[in-house]
C-alpha positions as CSV (number, residue, x, y, z in Angstrom):
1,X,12.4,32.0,-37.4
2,X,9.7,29.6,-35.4
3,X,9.6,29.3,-31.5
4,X,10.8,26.2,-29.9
5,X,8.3,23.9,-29.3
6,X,6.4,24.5,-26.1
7,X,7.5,22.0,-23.2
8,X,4.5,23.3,-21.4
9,X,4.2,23.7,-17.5
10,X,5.4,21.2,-15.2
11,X,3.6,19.7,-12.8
12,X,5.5,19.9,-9.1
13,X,4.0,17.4,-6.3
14,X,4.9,17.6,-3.2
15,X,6.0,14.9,-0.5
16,X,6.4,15.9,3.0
17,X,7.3,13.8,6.3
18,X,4.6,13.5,8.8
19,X,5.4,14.0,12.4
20,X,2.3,12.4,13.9
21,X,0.6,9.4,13.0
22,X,-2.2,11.1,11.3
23,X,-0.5,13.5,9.2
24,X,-1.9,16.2,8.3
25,X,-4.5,18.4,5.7
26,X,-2.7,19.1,3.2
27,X,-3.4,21.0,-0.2
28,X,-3.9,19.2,-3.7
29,X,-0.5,19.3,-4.8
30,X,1.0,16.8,-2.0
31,X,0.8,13.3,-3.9
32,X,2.2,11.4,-1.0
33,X,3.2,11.8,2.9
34,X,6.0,9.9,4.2
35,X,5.5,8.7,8.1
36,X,8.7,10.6,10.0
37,X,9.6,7.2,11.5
38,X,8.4,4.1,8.9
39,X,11.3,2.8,6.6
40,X,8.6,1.2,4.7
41,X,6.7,4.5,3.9
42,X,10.1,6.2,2.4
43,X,10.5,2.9,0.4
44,X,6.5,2.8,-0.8
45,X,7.6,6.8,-1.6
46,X,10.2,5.9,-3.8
47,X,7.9,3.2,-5.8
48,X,5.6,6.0,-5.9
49,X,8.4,8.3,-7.6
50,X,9.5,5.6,-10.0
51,X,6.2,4.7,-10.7
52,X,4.9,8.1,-11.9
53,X,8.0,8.5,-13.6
54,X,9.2,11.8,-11.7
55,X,12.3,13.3,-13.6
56,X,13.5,15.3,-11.1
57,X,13.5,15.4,-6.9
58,X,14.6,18.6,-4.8
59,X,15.2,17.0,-1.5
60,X,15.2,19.7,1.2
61,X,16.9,18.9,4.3
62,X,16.4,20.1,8.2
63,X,18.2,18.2,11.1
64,X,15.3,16.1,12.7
65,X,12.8,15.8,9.8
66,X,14.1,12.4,8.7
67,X,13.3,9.1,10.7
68,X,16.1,7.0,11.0
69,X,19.5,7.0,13.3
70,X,20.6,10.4,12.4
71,X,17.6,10.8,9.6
72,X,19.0,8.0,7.5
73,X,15.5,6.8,6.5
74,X,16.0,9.4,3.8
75,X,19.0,7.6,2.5
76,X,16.4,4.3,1.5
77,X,14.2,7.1,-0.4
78,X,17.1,8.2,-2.5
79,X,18.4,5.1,-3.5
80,X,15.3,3.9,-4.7
């Protein structure tokens, strides 16, 4: 009996929040940086996303990362 097809590997890109203004040096594999405290950067993340047709997001959470009354910036990013 054949093998399944190969899927191949995927390709994981990360996007983490920036707590200063000039983020930070990050390795190859971070496609974006969102600003901690710019609506407009977790919107401009989420056309990003959509844009480079990402089929899945693991959204890891911490109390404080998130701009946003109570980190609810995040909430703009996952509805886009």
């Amino acid at each position: 009996m054949p093998s399944p097809p190969s899927m191949g590997q995927p390709d994981c890109w990360l996007c983490p929040v920036n707590d200063i203004e000039q983020g930070y040096d990050y390795p190859s594999r971070v496609r974006w940086s969102l600003n901690q405290d710019d609506l407009s950067s977790y919107q401009d993340a989420a056309a990003f996303l959509n844009f480079n047709n990402i089929d899945m997001v693991c959204l890891q959470h911490e109390y404080g990362i998130f701009g946003g009354p109570a980190g609810s910036h995040v909430l703009e990013l996952l509805r886009g």
